[in-house]
C-alpha positions, 0 to 999 in steps of 0.5 A: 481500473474500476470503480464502485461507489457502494454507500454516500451520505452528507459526511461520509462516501465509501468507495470500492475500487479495483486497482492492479496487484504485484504478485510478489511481496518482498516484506517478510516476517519471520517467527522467533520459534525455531520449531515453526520457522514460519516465513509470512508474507506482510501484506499491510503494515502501519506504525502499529501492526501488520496483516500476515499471510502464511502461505505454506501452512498454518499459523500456530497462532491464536489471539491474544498470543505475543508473537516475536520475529523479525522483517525483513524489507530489502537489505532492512531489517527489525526484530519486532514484538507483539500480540495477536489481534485477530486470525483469520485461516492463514492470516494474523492481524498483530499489534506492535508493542508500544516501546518498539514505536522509535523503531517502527518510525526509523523501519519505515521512514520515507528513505527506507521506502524509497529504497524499496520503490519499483517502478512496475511500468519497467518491469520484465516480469511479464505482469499484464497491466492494464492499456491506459495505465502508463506509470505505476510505482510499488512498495511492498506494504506502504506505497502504491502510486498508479496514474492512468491517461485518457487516449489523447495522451492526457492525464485521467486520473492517479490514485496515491495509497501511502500506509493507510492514507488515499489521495485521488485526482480526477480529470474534472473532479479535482483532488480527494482523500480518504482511508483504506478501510480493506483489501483483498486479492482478485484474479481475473483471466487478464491481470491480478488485481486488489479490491479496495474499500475507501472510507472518503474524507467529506474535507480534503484532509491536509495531512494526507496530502503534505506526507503524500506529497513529500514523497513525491517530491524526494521521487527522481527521475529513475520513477517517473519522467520529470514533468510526470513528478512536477505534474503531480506536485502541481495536483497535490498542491491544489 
């Protein structure tokens, strides 16, 4: 993990970090029109839109266009309606409509993500992670958890993202929180990794803390070892 401070000034720190990528998405979408049959990747999703990435061809969208389809999230699934915002080569932003928002919070409520967590630092894929990356947990779109440990076995640091929300911890620095502003793919010759952009809060904020923390608190002990969890619980409490 890198990091880049890029620009900061009394109210505001904008961030860049380098955080590993899971080359697989499992979060879909699939477009209504039975003559494109598009299957996207969704690679960001909120309670009101989502980033799609076609990587098979070309959208046949532009913006303002209403887009109708279904996402699929692992045995989950949500016939959704919306407009085009943006297009950008194969990617689309789109706006939920607004009646769809009971169903967007029950689609991506805390039970659902928790179904979809994959603890990336058991997996057999034969993804190359990083040396002192010791524990990362995955959801497709909402959540990435990664905690990274010094040589002597103590913690360093852990980045949480939930949606659009950050919270970090530093050994010696203490607990931080901020937004993702923006994220893109990096390959490098040794593991995949994301490029984030943060815009960092000035004051904790305690919003993102509590909806950071009530996930780790519903974790088990299928994600993390026990004193790993309470650890974390202990940080976000500070």
């Amino acid at each position: 993990m890198t990091t880049l401070k890029i620009l900061k000034n009394d109210e505001f720190a904008f961030e860049r970090r380098k955080l590993p990528h899971f080359p697989f998405c499992f979060l879909t979408f699939k477009d209504m029109d039975e003559a494109l049959k598009m299957a996207y990747e969704v690679k960001d999703i909120s309670h009101s839109g989502m980033q799609l990435l076609l990587k098979d061809g070309v959208p046949n969208f532009s913006t303002g266009d209403n887009i109708e389809g279904h996402i699929h999230w692992k045995g989950s699934d949500l016939k959704i309606t919306g407009e085009v915002q943006w297009v950008n080569k194969a990617r689309l932003g789109i706006k939920f409509d607004e009646k769809l928002k009971a169903d967007i919070l029950e689609f991506l409520s805390e039970e659902n993500i928790l179904k979809s967590i994959h603890p990336m630092h058991d997996d057999h894929l034969g993804i190359e992670l990083p040396g002192n990356l010791k524990y990362w947990l995955h959801a497709d779109g909402p959540v990435d958890l990664f905690m990274w440990g010094h040589l002597d076995g103590e913690w360093e640091e852990f980045q949480i993202i939930l949606f659009k929300s950050f919270v970090e911890w530093k050994d010696g620095e203490g607990v931080r929180t901020g937004v993702v502003l923006t994220k893109r793919n990096l390959e490098t010759p040794l593991f995949e990794q994301d490029e984030f952009v943060f815009q960092m809060d000035g004051e904790l904020n305690n919003n993102k803390l509590q909806a950071v923390r009530s996930l780790v608190e519903k974790l088990s002990d299928d994600f993390l070892p026990s004193h790993v969890i309470d650890f974390l619980k202990l940080k976000l409490g500070d």
